[in-house]
N, C-alpha and C positions, 0 to 999 in steps of 0.2 A: 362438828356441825358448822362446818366455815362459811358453806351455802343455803343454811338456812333463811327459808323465804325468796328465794331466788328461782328464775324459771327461764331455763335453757334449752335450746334447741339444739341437737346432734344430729348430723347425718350420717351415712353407712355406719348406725347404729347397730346392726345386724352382725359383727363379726369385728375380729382384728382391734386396732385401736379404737374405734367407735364406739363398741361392744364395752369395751375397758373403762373407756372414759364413761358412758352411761353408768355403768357399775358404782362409780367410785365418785361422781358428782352426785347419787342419790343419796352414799351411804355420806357424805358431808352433808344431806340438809336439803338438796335443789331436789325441785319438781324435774323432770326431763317430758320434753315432747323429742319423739326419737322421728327420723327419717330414715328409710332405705327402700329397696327395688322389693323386699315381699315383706309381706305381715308380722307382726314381730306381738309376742304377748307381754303384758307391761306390767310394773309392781303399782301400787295403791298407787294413788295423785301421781303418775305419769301416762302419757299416751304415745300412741305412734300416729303414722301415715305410710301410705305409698305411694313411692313416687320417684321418678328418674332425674336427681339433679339435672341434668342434659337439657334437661324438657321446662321451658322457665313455666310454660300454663299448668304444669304438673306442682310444678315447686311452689307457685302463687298461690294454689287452690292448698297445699297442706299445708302450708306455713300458716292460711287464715285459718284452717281447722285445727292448727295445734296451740295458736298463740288465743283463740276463743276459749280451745279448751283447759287451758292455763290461768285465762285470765290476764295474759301481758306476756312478754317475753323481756328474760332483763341478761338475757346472753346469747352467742350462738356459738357451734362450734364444729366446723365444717372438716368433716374428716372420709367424706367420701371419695374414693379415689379409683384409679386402675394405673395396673404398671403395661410395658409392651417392649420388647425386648427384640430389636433387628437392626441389622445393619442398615443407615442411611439409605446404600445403594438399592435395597429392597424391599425400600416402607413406599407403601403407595398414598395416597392423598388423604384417601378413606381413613387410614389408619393415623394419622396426624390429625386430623380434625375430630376425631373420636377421640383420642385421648387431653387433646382441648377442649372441646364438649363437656367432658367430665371432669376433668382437674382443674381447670380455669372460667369457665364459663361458667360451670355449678357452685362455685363460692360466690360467683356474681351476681346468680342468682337468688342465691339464699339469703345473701347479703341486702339486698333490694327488698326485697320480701319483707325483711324483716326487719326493714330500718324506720318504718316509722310507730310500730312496737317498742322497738330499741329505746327512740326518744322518749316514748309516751314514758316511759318506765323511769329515765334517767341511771347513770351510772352503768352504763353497758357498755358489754362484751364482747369482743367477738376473737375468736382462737382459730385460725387456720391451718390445719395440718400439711404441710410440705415437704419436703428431703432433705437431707445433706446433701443427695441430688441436685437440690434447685441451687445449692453454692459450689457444688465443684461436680464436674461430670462424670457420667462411667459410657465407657466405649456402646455401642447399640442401642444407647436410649435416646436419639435427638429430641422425639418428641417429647417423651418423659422429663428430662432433664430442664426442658423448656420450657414446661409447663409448669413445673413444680419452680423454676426462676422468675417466672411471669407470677406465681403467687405471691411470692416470699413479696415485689414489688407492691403486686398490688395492697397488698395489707401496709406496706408502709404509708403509700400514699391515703392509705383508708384513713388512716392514724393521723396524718392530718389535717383530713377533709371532714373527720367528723368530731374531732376533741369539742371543738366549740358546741356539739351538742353530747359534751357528757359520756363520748364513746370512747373507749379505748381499744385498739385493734392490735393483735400478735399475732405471729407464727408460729411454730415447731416445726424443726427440722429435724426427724429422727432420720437416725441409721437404721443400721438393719434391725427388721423386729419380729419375734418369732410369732408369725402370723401366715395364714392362706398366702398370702399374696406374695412374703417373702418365698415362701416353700416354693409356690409355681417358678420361682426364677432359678431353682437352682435341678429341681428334682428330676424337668428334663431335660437335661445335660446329658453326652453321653456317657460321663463318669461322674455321677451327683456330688460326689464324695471329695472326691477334687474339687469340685466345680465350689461346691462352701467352703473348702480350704481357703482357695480363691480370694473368695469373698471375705473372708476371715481375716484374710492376711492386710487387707486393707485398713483396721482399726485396733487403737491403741489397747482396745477391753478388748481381747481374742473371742468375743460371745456374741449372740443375736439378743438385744433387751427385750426382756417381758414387756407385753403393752400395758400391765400396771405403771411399767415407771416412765412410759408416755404418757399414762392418762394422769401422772401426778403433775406432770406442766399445766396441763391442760388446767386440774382443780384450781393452781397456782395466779395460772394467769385469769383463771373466770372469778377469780375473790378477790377481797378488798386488800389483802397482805400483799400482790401485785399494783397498787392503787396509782405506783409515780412510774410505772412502765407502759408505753406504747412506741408502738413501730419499733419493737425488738423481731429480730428474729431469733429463737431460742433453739441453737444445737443441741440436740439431746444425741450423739451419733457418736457414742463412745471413741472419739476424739479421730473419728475418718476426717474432717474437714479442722478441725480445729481454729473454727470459724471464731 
């Protein structure tokens, strides 16, 4: 119970690492108010919302309905994401500002939202979920890889724009992790099977980590056992970047 009496917010709480880390911050103690794009049913003393990171009047309005319904928010932990997988020469505008929209401009927003909760509360959190991605590239991701490197910064700089009230700001940078969203990058390939070899051969643990052992940074850095850490970025990517 390391988060007992604590009350956090997650977003793409619905699936993947979000899903994980809601799990596994409850089963330590913390209330969770969850975020994602549809309805989500919740255990005792947590709640959700809906709502489109992308969209800040979306994210303003559930942040005040979940930080009411908590009572305060004394963490956040932004793990809503999309991947997008094309060659530079054939990404159109749309498709760049859509995946900044959601990986970069949605932490910004929730972050906003939820920062004068944050202070009210004192000793908060905030946990940003990023890549290995955002520290070293993979071929057809420009926008991806750029988004997920614009987060990893902007959490440092959070880190020192907001110590002086009490916050501490990190990242996570996981590798691959056996989630929806790793599967769609590989499945349609025209040889799947290759195609994760591939991807395999890129890291030192030959495996995709369970999003449990994502959502254990996550516990890590939303408790007080992380107390003298901020503006880390934390590799969890079975030694692909060996950052």
């Amino acid at each position: 119970m390391r988060l007992e009496g604590r009350r956090i917010l997650v977003t793409g709480a619905g699936s993947g690492i979000g899903l994980a880390a809601m799990h596994m911050l409850q089963r330590e103690g913390a209330r969770v108010g969850a975020i994602d794009l549809k309805p989500m049913e919740m255990t005792a003393g947590s709640i959700a919302a809906v709502a489109d990171v992308s969209r800040e009047d979306e994210v303003t309005d559930a942040v005040e309905i979940l930080a009411k319904g908590l009572g305060g928010l004394d963490g956040v932990v932004n793990s809503a994401g999309i991947d997008f997988i094309r060659p530079f020469s054939e990404m159109a505008s749309a498709d760049w500002h859509r995946i900044m929209a959601v990986n970069l401009n949605g932490p910004f927003h929730v972050c906003k939202a939820a920062l004068p909760h944050l202070k009210q509360a004192g000793a908060g959190t905030i946990v940003n979920i990023s890549s290995a991605a955002g520290l070293r590239p993979l071929e057809h991701r420009t926008a991806y890889c750029a988004s997920k490197a614009g987060l990893v910064m902007f959490t440092k700089t959070l880190a020192a724009d907001l110590s002086a009230d009490d916050i501490r700001a990190n990242v996570i940078c996981p590798g691959i992790v056996d989630t929806p969203l790793f599967h769609a990058s590989f499945e349609q390939a025209p040889d799947p099977n290759a195609e994760l070899a591939r991807i395999k051969d890129r890291y030192v643990i030959k495996r995709a980590a369970r999003p449990d052992e994502i959502a254990a940074a996550v516990v890590f850095l939303s408790s007080a056992e992380s107390s003298y850490i901020t503006g880390t970025a934390l590799a969890v990517d079975g030694g692909r970047s060996f950052h």
